[in-house]
C-alpha positions as CSV (number, residue, x, y, z in Angstrom):
1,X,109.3,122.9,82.9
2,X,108.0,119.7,83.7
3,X,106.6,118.6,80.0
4,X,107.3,119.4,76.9
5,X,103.6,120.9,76.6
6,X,104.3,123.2,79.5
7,X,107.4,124.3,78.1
8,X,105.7,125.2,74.6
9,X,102.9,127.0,76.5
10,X,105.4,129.4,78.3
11,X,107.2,130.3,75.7
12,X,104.2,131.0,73.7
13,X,103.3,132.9,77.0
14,X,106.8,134.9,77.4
15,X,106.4,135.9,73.2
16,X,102.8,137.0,73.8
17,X,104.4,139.7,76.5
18,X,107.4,140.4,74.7
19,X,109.7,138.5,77.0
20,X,112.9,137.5,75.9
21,X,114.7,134.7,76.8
22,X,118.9,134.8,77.2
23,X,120.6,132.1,78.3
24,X,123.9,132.4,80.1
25,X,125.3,129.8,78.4
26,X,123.5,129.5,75.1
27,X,122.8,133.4,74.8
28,X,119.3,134.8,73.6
29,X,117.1,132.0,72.1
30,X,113.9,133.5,70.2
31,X,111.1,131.2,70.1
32,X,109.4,132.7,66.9
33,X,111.9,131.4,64.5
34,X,112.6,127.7,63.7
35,X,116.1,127.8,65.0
36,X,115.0,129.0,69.0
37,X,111.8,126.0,68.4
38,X,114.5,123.8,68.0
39,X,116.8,125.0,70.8
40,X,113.7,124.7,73.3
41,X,112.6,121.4,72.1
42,X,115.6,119.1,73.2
43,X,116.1,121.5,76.7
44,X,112.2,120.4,76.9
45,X,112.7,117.1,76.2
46,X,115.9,116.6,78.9
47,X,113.7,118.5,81.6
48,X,110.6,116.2,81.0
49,X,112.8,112.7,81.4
50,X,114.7,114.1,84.0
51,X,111.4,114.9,86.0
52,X,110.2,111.4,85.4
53,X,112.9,109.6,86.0
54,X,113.1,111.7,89.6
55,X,109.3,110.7,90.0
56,X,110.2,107.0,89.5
57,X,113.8,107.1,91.8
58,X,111.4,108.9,94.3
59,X,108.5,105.6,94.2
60,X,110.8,103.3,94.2
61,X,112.9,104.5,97.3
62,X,109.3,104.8,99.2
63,X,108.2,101.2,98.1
64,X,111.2,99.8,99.4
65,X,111.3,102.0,102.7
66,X,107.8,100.6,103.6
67,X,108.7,97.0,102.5
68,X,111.4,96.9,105.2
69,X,108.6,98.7,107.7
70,X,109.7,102.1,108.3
71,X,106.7,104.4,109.1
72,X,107.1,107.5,107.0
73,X,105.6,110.9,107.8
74,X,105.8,113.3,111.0
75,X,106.6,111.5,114.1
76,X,103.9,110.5,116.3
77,X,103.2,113.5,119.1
78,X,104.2,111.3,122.6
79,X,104.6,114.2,125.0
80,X,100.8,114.6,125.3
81,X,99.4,113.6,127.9
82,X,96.5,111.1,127.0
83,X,95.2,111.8,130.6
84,X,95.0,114.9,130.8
85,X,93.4,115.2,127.9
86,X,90.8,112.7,128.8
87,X,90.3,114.6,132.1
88,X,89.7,118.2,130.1
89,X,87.4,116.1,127.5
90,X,85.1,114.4,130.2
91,X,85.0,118.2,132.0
92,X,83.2,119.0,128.5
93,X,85.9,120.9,127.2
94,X,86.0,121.2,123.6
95,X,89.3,119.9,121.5
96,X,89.4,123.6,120.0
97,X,90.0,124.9,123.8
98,X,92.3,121.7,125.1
99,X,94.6,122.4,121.7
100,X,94.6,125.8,123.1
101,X,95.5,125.4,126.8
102,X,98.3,122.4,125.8
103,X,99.5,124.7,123.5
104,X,99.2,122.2,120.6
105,X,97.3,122.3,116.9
106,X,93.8,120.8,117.4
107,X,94.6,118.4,114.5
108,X,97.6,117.1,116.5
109,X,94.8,116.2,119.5
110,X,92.2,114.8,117.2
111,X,94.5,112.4,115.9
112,X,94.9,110.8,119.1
113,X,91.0,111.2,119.4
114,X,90.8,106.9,119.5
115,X,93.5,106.8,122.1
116,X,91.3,109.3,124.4
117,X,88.4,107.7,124.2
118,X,89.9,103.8,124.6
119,X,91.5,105.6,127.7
120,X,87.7,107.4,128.5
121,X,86.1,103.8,128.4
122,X,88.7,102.4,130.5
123,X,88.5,104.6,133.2
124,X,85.0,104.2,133.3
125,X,84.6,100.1,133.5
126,X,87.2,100.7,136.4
127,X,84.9,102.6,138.4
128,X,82.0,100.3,137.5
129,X,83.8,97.8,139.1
């Protein structure tokens, strides 16, 4: 569980449906008597500050990843060609069917969606000129 008020609610939950509980290590604990509430309560307790302090250790190791620059996430998709994707998209092609014919998600394409048209605008004040 990852709060104390979860944990209540799924024991409640495992009593209404005649559930029992057996630990391996701290054999069957029964919720509907004050000595299981009190067994549950401090397993609870350890569960919710563990959590947290995972959530913080987690924060704290992305704050300080970003303050020395790293870029976190997937890594950039390079081995598409931004011209031949510019070719396809000024033939009229849709991204749905150039995602298709690369062989790569549509979202992947669309992300690059700036790059293709900078390159688009490009290639279109060079033959202007």
């Amino acid at each position: 569980m990852r709060s104390l008020v979860q944990l209540n609610i799924t024991m409640q939950d495992l009593q209404t449906y005649g559930v029992r509980l057996i630990c391996l290590d701290q054999g069957e604990i029964d919720p509907s008597n004050p000595m299981g509430k009190m067994q549950m309560q401090p397993i609870g307790a350890i569960a919710e500050w563990e959590r947290e302090i995972i959530v913080q250790r987690t924060k704290k190791g992305i704050e300080a990843k970003r303050a020395k620059g790293v870029r976190l996430g997937r890594k950039r998709r390079d081995d598409i060609s931004i011209d031949t994707v510019a070719a396809m998209r000024s033939l009229g092609k849709s991204w749905s069917a150039i995602a298709i014919e690369l062989h790569v998600p549509k979202t992947t394409l669309l992300r690059r969606r700036a790059d293709v048209a900078n390159y688009l605008k490009r290639s279109k004040k060079e033959v202007l000129e």
